[in-house]
C-alpha positions as CSV (number, residue, x, y, z in Angstrom):
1,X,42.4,-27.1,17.8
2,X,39.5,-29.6,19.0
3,X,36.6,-28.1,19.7
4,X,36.6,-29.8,23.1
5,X,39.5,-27.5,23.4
6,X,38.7,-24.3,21.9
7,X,37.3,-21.2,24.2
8,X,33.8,-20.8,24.0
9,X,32.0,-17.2,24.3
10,X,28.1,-16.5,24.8
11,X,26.0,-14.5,23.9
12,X,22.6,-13.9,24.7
13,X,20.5,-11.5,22.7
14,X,17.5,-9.6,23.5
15,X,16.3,-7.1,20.9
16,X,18.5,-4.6,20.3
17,X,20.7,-5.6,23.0
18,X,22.9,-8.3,24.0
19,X,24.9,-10.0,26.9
20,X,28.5,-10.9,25.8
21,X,30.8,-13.5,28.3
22,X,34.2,-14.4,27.4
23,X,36.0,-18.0,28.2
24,X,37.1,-16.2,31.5
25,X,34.1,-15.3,32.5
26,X,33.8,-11.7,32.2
27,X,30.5,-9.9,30.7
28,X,30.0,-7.1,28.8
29,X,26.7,-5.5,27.2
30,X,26.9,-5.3,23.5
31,X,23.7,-2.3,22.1
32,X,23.7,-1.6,18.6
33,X,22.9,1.4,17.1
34,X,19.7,2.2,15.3
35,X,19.4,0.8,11.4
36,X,22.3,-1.8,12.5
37,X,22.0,-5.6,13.4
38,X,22.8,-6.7,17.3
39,X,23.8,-10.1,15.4
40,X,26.6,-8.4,13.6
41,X,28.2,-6.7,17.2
42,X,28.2,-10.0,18.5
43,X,30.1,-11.7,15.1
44,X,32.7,-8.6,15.7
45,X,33.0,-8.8,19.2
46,X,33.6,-12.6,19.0
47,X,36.2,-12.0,16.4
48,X,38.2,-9.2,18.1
49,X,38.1,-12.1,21.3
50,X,39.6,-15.1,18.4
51,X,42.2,-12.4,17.4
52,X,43.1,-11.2,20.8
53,X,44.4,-15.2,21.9
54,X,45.4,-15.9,18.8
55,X,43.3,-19.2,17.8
56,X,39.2,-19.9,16.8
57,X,36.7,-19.6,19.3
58,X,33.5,-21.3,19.7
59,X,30.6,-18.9,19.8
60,X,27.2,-19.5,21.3
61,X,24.3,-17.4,21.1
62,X,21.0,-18.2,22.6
63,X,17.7,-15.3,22.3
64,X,14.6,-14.2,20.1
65,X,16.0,-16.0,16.9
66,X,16.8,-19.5,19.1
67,X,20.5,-21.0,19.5
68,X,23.4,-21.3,17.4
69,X,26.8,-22.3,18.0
70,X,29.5,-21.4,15.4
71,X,33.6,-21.3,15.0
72,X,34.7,-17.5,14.4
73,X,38.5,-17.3,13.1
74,X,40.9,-14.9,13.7
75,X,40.4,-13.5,10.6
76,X,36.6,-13.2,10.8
77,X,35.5,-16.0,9.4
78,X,32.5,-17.9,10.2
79,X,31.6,-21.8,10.0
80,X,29.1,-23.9,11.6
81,X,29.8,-25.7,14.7
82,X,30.1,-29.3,14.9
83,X,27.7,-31.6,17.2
84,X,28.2,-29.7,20.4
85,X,30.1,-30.5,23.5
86,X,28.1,-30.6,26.5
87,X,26.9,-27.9,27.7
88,X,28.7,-25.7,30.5
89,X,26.3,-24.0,32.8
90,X,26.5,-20.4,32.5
91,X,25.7,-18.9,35.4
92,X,23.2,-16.0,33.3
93,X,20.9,-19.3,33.1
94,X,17.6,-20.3,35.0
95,X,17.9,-23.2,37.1
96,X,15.3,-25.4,35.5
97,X,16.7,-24.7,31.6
98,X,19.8,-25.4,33.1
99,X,18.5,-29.0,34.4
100,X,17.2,-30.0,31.4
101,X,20.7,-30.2,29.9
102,X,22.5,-32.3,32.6
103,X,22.0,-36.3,31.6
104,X,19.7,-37.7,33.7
105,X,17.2,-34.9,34.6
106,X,14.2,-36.8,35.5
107,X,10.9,-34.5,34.2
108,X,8.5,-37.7,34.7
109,X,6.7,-35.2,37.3
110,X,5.5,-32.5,34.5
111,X,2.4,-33.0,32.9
112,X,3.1,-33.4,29.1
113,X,1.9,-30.7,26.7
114,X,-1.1,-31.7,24.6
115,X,0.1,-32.7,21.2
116,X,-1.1,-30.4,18.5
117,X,0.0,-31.1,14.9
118,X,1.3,-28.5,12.2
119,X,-0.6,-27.8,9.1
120,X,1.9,-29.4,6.2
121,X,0.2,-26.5,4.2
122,X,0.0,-23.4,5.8
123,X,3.7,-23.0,7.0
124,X,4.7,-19.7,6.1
125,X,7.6,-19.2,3.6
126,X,11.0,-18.0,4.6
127,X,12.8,-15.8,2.1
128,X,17.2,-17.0,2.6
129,X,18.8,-13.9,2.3
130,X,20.8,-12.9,-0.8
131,X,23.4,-11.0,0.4
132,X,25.5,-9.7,3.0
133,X,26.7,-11.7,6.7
134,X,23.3,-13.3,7.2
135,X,23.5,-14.6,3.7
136,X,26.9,-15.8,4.6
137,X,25.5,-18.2,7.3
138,X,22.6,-19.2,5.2
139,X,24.8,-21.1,3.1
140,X,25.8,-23.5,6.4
141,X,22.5,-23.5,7.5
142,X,22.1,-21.2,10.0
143,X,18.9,-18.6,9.4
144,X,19.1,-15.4,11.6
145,X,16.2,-13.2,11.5
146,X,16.2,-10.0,9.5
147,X,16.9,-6.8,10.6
148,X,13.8,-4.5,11.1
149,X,14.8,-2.1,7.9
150,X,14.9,-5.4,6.2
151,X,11.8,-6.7,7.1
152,X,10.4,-2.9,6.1
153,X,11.2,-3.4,2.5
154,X,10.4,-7.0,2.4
155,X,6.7,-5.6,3.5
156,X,7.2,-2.8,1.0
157,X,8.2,-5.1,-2.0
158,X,5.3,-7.2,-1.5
159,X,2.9,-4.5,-1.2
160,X,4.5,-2.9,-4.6
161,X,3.9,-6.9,-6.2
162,X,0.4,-6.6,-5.1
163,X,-2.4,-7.7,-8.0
164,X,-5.9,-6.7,-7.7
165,X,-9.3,-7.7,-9.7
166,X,-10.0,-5.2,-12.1
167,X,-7.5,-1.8,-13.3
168,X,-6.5,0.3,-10.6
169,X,-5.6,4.5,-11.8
170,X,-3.8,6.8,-9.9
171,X,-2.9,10.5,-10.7
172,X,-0.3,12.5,-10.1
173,X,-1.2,15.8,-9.7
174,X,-0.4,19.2,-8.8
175,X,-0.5,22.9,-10.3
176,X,2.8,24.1,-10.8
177,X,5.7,23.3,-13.0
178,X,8.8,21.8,-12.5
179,X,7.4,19.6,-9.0
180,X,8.3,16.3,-9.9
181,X,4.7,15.0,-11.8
182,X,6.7,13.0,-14.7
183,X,9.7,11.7,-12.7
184,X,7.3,10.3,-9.7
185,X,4.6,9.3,-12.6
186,X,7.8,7.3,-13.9
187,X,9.2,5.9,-10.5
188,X,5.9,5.0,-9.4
189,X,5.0,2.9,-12.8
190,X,9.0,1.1,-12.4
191,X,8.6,0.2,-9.5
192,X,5.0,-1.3,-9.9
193,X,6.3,-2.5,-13.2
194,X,10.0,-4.3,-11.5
195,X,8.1,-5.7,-8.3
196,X,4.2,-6.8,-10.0
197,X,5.2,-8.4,-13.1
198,X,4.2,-5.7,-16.3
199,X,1.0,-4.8,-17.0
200,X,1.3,-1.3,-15.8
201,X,1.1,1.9,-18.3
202,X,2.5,5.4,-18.0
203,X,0.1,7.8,-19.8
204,X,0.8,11.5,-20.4
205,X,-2.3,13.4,-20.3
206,X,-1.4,16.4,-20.8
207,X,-2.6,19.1,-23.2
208,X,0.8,21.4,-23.3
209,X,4.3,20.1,-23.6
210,X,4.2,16.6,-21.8
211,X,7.8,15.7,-21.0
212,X,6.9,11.6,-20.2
213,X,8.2,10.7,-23.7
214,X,11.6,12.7,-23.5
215,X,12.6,11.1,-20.3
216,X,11.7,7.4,-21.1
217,X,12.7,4.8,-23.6
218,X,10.7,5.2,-27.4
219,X,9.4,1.9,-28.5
220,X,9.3,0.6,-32.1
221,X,7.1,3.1,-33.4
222,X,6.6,7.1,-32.9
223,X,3.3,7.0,-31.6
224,X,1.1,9.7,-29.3
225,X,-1.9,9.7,-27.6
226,X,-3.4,11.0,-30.7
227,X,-2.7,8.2,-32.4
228,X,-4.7,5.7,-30.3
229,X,-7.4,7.4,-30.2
230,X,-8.8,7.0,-33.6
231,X,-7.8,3.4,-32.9
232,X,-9.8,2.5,-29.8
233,X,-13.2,1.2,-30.5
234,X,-11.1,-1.8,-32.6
235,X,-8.7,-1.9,-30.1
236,X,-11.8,-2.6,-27.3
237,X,-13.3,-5.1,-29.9
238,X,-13.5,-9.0,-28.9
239,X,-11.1,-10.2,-31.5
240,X,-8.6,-7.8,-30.9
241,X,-5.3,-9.3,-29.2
242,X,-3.6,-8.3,-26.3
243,X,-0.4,-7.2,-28.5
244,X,-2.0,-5.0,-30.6
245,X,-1.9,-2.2,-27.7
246,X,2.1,-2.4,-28.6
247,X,1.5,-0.3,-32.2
248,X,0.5,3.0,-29.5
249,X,2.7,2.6,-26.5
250,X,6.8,2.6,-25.4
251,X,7.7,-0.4,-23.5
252,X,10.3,0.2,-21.2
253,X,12.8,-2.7,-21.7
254,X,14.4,-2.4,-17.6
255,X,12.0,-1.7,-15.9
256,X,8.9,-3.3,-17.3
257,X,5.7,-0.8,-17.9
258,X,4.7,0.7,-20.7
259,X,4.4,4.7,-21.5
260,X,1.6,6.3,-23.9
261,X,3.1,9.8,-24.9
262,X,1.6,13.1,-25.6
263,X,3.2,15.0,-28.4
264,X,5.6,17.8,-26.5
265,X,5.5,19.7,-30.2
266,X,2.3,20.3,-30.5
267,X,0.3,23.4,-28.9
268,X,-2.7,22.3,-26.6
269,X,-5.2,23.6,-29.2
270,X,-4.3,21.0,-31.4
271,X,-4.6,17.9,-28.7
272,X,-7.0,18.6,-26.6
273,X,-9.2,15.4,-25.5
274,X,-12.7,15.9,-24.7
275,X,-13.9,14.2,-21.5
276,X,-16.0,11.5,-24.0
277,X,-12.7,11.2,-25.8
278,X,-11.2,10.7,-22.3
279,X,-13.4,7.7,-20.9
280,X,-12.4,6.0,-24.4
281,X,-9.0,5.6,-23.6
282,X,-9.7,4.7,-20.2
283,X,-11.5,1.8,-21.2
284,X,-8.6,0.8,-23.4
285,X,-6.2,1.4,-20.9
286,X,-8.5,-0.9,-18.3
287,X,-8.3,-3.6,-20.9
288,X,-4.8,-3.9,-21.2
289,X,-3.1,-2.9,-18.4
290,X,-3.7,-3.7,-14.3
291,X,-2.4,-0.3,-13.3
292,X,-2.3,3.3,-14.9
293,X,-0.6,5.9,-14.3
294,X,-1.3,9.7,-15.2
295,X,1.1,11.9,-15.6
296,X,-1.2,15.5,-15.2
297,X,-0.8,18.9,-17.0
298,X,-1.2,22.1,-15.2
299,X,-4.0,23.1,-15.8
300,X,-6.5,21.6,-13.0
301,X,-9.5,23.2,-15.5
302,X,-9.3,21.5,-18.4
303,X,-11.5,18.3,-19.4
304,X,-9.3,15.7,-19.5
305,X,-7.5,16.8,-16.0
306,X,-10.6,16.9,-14.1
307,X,-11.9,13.4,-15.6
308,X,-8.9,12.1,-14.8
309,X,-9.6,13.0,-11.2
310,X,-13.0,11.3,-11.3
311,X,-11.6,8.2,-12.5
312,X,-8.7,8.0,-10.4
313,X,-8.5,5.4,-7.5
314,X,-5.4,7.4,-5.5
315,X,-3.8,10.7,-5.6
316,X,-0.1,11.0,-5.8
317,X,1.0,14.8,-5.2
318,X,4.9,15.5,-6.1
319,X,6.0,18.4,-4.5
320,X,10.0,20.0,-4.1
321,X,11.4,21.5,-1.9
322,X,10.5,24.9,-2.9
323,X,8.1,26.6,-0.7
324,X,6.0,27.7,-3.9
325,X,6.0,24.2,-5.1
326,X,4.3,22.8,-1.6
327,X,1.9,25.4,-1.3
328,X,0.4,24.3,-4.4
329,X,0.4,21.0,-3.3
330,X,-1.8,22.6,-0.6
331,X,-3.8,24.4,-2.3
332,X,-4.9,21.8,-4.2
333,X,-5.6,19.3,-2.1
334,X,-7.6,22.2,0.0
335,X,-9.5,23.2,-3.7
336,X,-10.3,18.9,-4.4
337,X,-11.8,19.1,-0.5
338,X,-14.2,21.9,-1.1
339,X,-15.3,20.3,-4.4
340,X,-17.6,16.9,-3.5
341,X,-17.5,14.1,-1.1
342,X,-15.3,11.9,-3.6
343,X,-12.8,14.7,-4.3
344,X,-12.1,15.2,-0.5
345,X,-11.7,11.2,0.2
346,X,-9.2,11.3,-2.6
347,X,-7.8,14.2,-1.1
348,X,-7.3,12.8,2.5
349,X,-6.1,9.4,1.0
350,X,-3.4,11.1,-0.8
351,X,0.5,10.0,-0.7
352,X,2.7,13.3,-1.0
353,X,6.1,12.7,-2.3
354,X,8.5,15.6,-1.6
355,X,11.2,15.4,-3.5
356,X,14.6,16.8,-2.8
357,X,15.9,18.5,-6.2
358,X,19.5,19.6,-4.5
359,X,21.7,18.3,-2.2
360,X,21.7,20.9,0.6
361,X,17.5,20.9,0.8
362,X,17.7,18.3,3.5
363,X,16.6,20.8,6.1
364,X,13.9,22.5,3.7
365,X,12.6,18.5,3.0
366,X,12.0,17.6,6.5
367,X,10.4,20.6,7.2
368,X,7.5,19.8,4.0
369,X,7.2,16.7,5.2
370,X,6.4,17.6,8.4
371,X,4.1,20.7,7.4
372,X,1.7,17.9,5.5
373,X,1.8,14.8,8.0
374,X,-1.4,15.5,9.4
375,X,-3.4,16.5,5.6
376,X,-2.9,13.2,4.0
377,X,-3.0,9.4,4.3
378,X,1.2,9.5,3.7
379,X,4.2,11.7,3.2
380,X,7.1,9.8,2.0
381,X,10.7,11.8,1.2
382,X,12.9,11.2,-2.2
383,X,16.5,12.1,-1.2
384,X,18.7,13.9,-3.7
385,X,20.2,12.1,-7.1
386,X,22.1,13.3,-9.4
387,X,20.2,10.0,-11.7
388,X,16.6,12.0,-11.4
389,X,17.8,15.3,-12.9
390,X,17.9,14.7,-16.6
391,X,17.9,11.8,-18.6
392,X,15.9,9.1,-18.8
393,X,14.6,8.0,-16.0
394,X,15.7,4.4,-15.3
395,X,15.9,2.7,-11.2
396,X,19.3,1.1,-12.5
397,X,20.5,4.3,-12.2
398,X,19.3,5.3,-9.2
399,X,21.4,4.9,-5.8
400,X,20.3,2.4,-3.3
401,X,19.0,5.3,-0.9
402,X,17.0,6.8,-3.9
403,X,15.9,3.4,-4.6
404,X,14.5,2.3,-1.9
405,X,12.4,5.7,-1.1
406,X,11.0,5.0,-4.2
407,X,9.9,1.6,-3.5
408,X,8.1,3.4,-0.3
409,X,6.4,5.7,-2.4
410,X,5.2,2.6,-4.4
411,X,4.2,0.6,-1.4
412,X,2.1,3.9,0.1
413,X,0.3,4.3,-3.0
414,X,-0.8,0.1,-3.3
415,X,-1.9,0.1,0.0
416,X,-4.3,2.9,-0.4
417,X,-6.0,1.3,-3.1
């Protein structure tokens, strides 16, 4: 069929809604639901009108993202229109944009708009989508804007790519057992690792049974904090190259950041790190690596815990589901505010992650989250996976929902620091 022939359908899209009119005439308002596209209503509206007579129709859509005209099949498909037919006044339109279609519209009685020319450099950069219906009519040139939860993680992954001047620590921390410290210490250093470009170090510091080096991958050689240690001053010397950090740490091949290990078999008595001992390995750690990543012990006495705290840029504070779990979370963060100025700023700048260990602790989640809103900087929510239990811990593995809440726990820590 010509296109001079084929029914033609509008559309015309504002926000979340739209105004849909079919070849006869008739309108019909088009909403779509929270987390969906208004784009994609329109697409399957306009099909279910092609398969309904029986032929392609000619859709045009005018709104926030400018106007399109495309062919939709029977069958769904979607292809650019050719050079289109004159324009048909719809009856939805204002009488002066209607004018300015009809040949012959005389407009020698406006004033012209002052001419103002575009900077060839400073045009932003639009990002074609990869996948999915939008991607689809990338491909023949048509670019319709992103929905809002995609422009959420675009801003997210960008904030997770983010590189500062100088090394940036953060510290996960909290009191109790079994919260979540090396699986968010883990999460947090992948997805700074995937979405920055390396340079980013997991470190166990921990005095009793640090479980970072069971659940990641172990590098070429079976190295431990201890290790390093008698290592460092040559490591911090000026002839000292950039791959000699590799002899002490596990590179993670996937997910691009490196772990130093404590030694799980060893009692604390016979790995204990003074706080000197402690701002050694910092420095090492600054040289190397852009971001670090501590992976706290329990006990919020010892040396190395409490310098870690006083070199730390941001707090991360894991927490499950448990109401045990979270009140440690708050009485710690209550404990770091009643101890000095730069304790409590760390503590009202902290990102809470609750994390939900089982699938019915939906309820229990929202109900943390909600109980810390108003204590810290953030509060993001982990939903359950079956990938974070045991293993290692890898974000191949992880489903897309899990995924992306860690890339919002990622985002929420760069931007605090």
């Amino acid at each position: 069929m010509s296109l001079d022939m084929m029914p033609r359908v509008y559309a015309t899209v504002a926000g979340s809604d739209a105004t849909f009119t079919t070849p006869d005439g008739h309108r019909e308002s088009l909403m779509a639901a929270p987390g969906e596209d208004i784009r994609q209503k329109i697409l399957e509206r306009t099909a279910a009108e092609a398969q309904r007579r029986g032929n392609a129709v000619e859709l045009v859509t005018s709104g926030d993202s400018g106007d399109h005209h495309l062919v939709v099949g029977t069958n769904g498909t979607i292809a650019a229109s050719p050079v289109p037919r004159r324009e048909r006044i719809q009856p939805s339109q204002p009488r002066e944009e209607v004018s300015e279609q009809v040949p012959g519209y005389d407009r020698s009685d406006r004033v012209p708009e002052p001419h103002t020319r575009k900077s060839f450099i400073s045009a932003p950069v639009t990002e074609r989508p990869t996948g999915g219906w939008r991607a689809a009519l990338a491909r023949i040139g048509i670019l319709i804007a992103p929905a809002p939860a995609e422009v959420a993680r675009a801003q997210d992954e960008r904030s997770a790519s983010l590189q500062w001047a100088g090394c940036r620590t953060i510290a996960v921390v909290n009191g109790k057992g079994g919260v979540g410290k090396t699986m968010t210490t883990a999460m947090i250093a992948a997805m700074f690792g995937r979405h920055g470009g390396g340079n980013v170090l997991a470190w166990d510091n921990n005095d009793t049974r640090g479980t970072l080096g069971w659940r990641t991958e172990q590098g070429l050689y079976d190295t431990t904090v201890r290790d390093l240690l008698p290592s460092a001053n040559q490591l911090l010397e000026p002839t000292a190259s950039v791959s000699d950090i590799a002899r002490f740490v596990h590179h993670q091949t996937a997910d691009r950041y490196d772990v130093l290990r404590s030694n799980p078999e060893l009692l604390a008595t016979d790995q204990k790190i003074s706080q000197p001992e402690f701002d050694l390995l910092m420095q090492v750690a600054a040289r190397y690596y852009r971001i670090v990543i501590l992976d706290s012990g329990n006990d919020e006495s010892a040396d190395r815990w409490l310098r870690m705290v006083d070199s730390s840029s941001q707090l991360v504070v894991p927490t499950t589901t448990s109401p045990e779990s979270a009140e440690s979370a708050a009485l710690l963060l209550d404990a770091l505010r009643q101890r000095d100025a730069r304790s409590r700023n760390l503590a009202d700048n902290t990102v809470v992650v609750v994390t939900q260990a089982e699938r019915s602790g939906s309820e229990a989640a929202r109900a943390i989250v909600d109980g810390f809103v108003d204590q810290v900087r953030a509060v993001e929510r982990v939903p359950f996976d079956p990938a974070l239990k045991s293993g290692h811990l890898r974000l191949n593995n992880l489903r897309p929902a899990t995924n992306a809440a860690w890339l919002r726990v990622a985002a929420a820590v760069a931007r605090g620091l």
